[in-house]
N, C-alpha and C positions, 0 to 999 in steps of 0.2 A: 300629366301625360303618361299613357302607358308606356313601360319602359320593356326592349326585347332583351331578350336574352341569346346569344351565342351559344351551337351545338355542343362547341367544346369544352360549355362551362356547365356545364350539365349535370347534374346531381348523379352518383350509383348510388345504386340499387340492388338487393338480392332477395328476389322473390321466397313466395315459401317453398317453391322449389328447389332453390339453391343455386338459380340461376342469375347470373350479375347481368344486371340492362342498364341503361344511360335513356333518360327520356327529358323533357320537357318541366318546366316547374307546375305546369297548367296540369300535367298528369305525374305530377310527382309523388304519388303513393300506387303502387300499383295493385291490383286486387286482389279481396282474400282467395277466392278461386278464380282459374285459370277456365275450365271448360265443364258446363252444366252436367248434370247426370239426368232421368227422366223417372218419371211416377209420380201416379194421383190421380183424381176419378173429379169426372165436373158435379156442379150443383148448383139449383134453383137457389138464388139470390131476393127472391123477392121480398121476403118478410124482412130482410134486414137491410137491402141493399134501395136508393130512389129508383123509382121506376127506369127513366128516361138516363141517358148518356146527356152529360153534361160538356159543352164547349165541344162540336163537333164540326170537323170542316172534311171534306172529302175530297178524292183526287185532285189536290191541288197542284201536284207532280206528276209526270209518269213512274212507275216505280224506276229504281236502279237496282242493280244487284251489290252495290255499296250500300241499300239504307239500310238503319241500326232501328231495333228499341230502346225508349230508356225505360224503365221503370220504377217508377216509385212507387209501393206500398206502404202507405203513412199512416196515422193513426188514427184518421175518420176518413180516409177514399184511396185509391188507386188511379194514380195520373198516367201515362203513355204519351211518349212524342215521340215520331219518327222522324227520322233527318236522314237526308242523304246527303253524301259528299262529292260533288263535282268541281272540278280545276280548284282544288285544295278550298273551297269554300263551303260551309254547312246548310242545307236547303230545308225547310220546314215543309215535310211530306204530308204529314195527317198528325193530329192530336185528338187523345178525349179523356175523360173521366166518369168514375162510377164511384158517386158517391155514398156512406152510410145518411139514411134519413134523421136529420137532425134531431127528432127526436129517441132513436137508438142510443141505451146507455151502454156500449160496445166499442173495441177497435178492431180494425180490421184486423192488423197482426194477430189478434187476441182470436181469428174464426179459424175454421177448419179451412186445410187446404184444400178441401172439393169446393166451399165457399169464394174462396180465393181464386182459386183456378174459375169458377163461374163467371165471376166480378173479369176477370182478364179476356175470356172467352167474349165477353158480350160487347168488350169496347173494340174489341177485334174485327169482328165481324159488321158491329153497327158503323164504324167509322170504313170500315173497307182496309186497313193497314194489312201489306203483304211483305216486309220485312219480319224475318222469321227471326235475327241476330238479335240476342239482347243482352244488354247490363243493367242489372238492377241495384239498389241499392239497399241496406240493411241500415235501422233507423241507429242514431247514436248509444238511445239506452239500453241497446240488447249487446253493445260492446264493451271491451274495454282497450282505454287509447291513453298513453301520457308521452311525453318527452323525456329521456333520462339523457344523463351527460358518460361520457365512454372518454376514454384515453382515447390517445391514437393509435390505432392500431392498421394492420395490411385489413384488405377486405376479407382475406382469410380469416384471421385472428376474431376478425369482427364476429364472423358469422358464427364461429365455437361460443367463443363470449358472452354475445345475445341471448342465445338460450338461458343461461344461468341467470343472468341480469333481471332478464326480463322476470323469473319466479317471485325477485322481492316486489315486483309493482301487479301484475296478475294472480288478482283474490281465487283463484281457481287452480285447481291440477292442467301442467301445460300438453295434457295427455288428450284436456278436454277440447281443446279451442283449436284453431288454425290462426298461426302468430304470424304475421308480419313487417316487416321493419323499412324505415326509411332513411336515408342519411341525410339529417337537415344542413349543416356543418361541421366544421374541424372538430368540434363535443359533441354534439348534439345528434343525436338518433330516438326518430318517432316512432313508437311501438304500436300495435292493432293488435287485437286479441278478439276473435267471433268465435263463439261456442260454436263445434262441430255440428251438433244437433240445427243450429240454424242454417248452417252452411247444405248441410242435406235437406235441410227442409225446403229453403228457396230451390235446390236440383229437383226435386221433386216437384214441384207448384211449376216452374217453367217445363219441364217434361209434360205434365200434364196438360197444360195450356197450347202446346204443341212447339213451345218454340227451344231454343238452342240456347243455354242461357253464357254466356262467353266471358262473364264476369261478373263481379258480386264485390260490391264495396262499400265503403263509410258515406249516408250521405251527403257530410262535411265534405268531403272530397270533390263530391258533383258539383256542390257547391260553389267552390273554389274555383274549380274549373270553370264553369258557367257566367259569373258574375266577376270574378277578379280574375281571370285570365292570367296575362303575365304581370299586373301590376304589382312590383316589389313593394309598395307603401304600406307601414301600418293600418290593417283597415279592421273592423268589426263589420259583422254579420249579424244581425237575429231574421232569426226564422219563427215565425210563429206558425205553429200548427194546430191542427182543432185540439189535442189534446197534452201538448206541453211547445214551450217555445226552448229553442237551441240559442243560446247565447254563442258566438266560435269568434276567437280572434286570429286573424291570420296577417304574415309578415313576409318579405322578400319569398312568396309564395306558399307559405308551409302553415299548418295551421299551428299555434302555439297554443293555445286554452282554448278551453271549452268550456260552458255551463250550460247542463239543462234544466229546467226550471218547470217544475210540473204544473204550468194555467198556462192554456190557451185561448182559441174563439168558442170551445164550449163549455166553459166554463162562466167564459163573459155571457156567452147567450143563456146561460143558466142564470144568471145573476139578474139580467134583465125580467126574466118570464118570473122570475119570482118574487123581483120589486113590484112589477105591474101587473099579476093576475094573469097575465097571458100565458099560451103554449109556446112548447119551443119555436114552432114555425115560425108564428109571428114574430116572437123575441127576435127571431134570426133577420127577416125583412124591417123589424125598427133597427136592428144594429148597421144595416147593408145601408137606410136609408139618413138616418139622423147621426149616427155616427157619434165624432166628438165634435161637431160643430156649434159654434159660441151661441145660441139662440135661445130666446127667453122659453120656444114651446120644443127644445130638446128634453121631450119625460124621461129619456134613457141616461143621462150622462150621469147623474147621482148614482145612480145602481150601478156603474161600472168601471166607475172613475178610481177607486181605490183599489180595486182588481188593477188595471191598468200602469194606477201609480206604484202597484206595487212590482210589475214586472220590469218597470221604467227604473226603479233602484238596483232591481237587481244587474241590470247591464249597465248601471252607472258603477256598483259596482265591482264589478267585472274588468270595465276599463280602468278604472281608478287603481286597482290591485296590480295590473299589468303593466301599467305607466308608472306605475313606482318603485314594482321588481326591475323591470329592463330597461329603465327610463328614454322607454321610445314613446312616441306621441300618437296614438290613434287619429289618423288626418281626416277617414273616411268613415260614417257608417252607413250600412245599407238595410233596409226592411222589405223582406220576403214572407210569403203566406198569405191567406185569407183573411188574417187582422187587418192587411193593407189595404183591402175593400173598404173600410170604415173611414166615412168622410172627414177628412180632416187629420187625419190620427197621426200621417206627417207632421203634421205642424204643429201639433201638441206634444210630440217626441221630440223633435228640434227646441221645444221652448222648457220642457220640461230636465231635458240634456245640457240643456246652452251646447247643444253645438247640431252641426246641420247634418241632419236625415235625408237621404234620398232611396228610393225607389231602388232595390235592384235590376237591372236591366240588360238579360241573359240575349235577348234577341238582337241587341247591338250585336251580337257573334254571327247570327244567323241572315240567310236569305229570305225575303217575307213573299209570299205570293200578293199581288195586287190584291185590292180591296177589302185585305186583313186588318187594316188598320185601327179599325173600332175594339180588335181584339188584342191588342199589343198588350195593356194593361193586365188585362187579364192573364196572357201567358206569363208573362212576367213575374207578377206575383206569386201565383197560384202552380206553375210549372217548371219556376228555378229548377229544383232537384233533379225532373226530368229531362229536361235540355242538354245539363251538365254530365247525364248520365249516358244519353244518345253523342255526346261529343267525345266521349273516351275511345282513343286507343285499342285497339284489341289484334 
C-alpha cells in the first residue's frame, strides 16, 4: 500500500538559490534551474530523425492555462507529455515522439541544438500541444550525484558546509556546474552537480523551440516522482534506454544508488542484425516481435540473450551491494523503456532475478481520456520520464 505522508514531515530544502522550501517526497529534489533563458535556430531533422511522429493522440483535452511540458531528451528520441491539472488531479492532454532512425549510429543529446529544437518543433506542431511551460530533464551521465553523510548542523551551517563537502565528491571545478542539495535525513544529504554549459545549453534548445523552460532536472527524479510517488518501500528501478540502461534505487522516497550501464535496445538490436544478416530495421521488428519468448522458432534469443544476461547481473548486482551495505530489503522492482516492448522479458527478469518484475506504471497517477486504453502500455513504458516531468511542481 502506498503510504502518505504529512506536510509537516516534510523534507528542507535549499535551492541553488539559497532559498529554503519544504515540499513533498514525490518532488523532493528540486531543480538545477529555476527559470529557462532563450536562443538557437531550428533545423531540418530528416536525414537523422524517422519521418513520422510516433504515438500521437490529439485534443484529447481542452487546453487549460494549468498544462505543463515534460520533456525528455534521451538517447535515441525526444518524448513530450502534456498534462494539465484540474481539482488537484493530472489530465493526459497530448503526447508524441520523434524518434532517431534505428539505423542512425548517433544520440540525440550528441546533435546540434538547431537539430534538437527541429525534433521539438515538429512533435509541437504535429500533435497540436499548446502548453508553452516546460520541465525538462538532463540524462544521469552528463551529471554528477552521490549521498554524503554531514553532522548536524542549523540549515545555515549546512548551506556554508556544503560547498566545501561537496569539492571531495565533484571531479570537476565547482566554478563549472550548478550544485544542488537535498536533505535526505538526520546525515544524510544528496548532492547534484550539472555542468553549467548543459544548463545553458538546455536554456537555449527551449528558447529556441519557443517555450519557457521552468525547470531542468535529474531524470532519476521524474522518475521517482512518476512511478513511486509516495511509496516509502525499498524499491529498484531500471530504466533501459536505446543506448544505456539506468539502474536507481530508491527508499522512503530519495534515491540512494544509481548505476548506469552502458547496453541498451540498440545494442540488443545490433546484436540481433548481426547474428542474422539482417538490417537494423528488421532486427528491430524480430526483437518488438519474438522477443524472449520460450519457442523452438525464436532465431533471435541466442543473439541476445547474453547481452541481456549481462545487464540482468549487473542489477542483480546493484541490489545485492545495497541490501548488504543498509540491510534494507528491495521489496519492488520496476522496468521502464523500450526493452519492455520485448515479449516476455518480464518474465525472464523475474525468473532470472528470483524475484518479481513489474511494469512501471506512471498512468496510475494520471487521468486517461476514453478509448486510450490500447495505448497504456506504451505510455507507460516508453514515457515514464516524461510523465514524471510534466507532474513537477514549478
Amino acid at each position: 500500500m502506498t503510504r502518505k505522508m504529512r506536510n509537516a514531515n516534510l523534507p528542507k530544502h535549499r535551492d541553488w538559490r539559497g532559498n529554503q522550501r519544504r515540499h513533498s517526497r514525490a518532488d523532493q529534489y528540486r531543480s538545477i534551474l529555476g527559470n529557462g533563458g532563450r536562443s538557437a535556430e531550428t533545423a531540418d531533422l530528416g536525414k537523422m530523425l524517422s519521418c513520422a511522429i510516433l504515438y500521437i493522440t490529439m485534443g484529447l483535452f481542452s487546453f487549460s492555462p494549468k498544462g505543463r511540458l515534460g520533456i525528455d531528451i534521451g538517447t535515441s528520441s525526444i518524448k513530450i507529455v502534456e498534462l494539465a491539472k484540474e481539482s488537484n488531479r493530472f489530465k493526459l492532454s497530448n503526447y508524441g515522439a520523434f524518434e532517431l532512425d534505428p539505423g542512425e549510429d548517433k544520440m540525440v543529446s550528441k546533435l546540434s541544438n538547431a537539430d534538437i529544437i527541429g525534433g521539438i518543433k515538429q512533435i509541437l506542431s504535429t500533435t497540436g500541444m499548446t502548453a508553452r511551460d516546460a520541465v525538462a530533464s538532463v540524462p544521469s551521465f552528463q551529471t554528477f550525484s552521490t549521498t554524503i553523510t554531514m553532522p548536524q548542523l542549523s540549515e545555515r551551517e549546512l548551506a556554508k558546509a556544503i560547498p566545501f563537502e561537496a569539492r571531495k565528491y565533484i571531479p570537476v571545478p565547482l566554478t563549472e556546474v550548478q550544485l544542488d542539495w537535498a536533505v535526505v535525513n538526520e546525515k544524510d544529504v544528496f548532492l547534484v552537480a550539472v555542468p553549467k554549459e548543459e544548463v545553458n545549453r538546455y536554456r537555449e534548445i527551449m528558447k529556441g523551440a519557443g517555450l519557457d523552460l521552468r525547470a531542468l532536472e535529474l531524470e532519476n527524479f521524474a522518475l521517482i516522482r512518476s512511478i513511486v510517488g509516495n511509496d516509502l518501500s525499498p524499491i529498484c528501478i531500471l530504466n533501459v534506454g536505446g543506448r544505456s540502461t539506468s539502474i536507481l534505487i530508491v527508499e522512503n522516497g530519495f534515491q540512494r544508488a544509481s548505476h548506469d550501464y552502458e547496453i541498451g535496445g540498440y545494442e540488443i538490436t545490433s546484436a540481433i542484425a548481426r547474428s542474422l544478416g539482417v538490417n537494423i530495421k528488421r532486427a528491430e521488428e524480430m526483437k518488438k516481435s519474438l522477443g524472449m519468448r520460450n519457442i523452438s522458432d525464436n532465431i533471435i534469443k541466442e543473439a541476445v540473450v547474453s547481452l541481456i544476461n549481462s545487464m540482468i547481473l549487473e542489477v542483480n548486482k546493484t541490489i545485492q551491494n545495497y541490501e548488504d551495505v543498509k540491510k534494507s530489503k528491495i521489496v519492488k522492482i520496476f522496468l521502464v523503456g523500450g526493452l519492455a516492448n520485448m515479449p516476455d522479458i518480464l518474465l525472464y527478469f523475474s525468473e532470472k532475478l528470483g524475484r518479481t518484475v513489474s511494469f512501471g506504471n506512471p498512468i496510475a497517477r494520471v487521468v486517461m481520456p476514453a478509448g486510450i486504453d490500447p495505448l497504456r502500455l506504451s505510455l507507460n513504458l516508453s514515457f515514464a520520464v516524461s510523465i514524471g516531468l510534466a507532474m513537477r511542481e514549478i
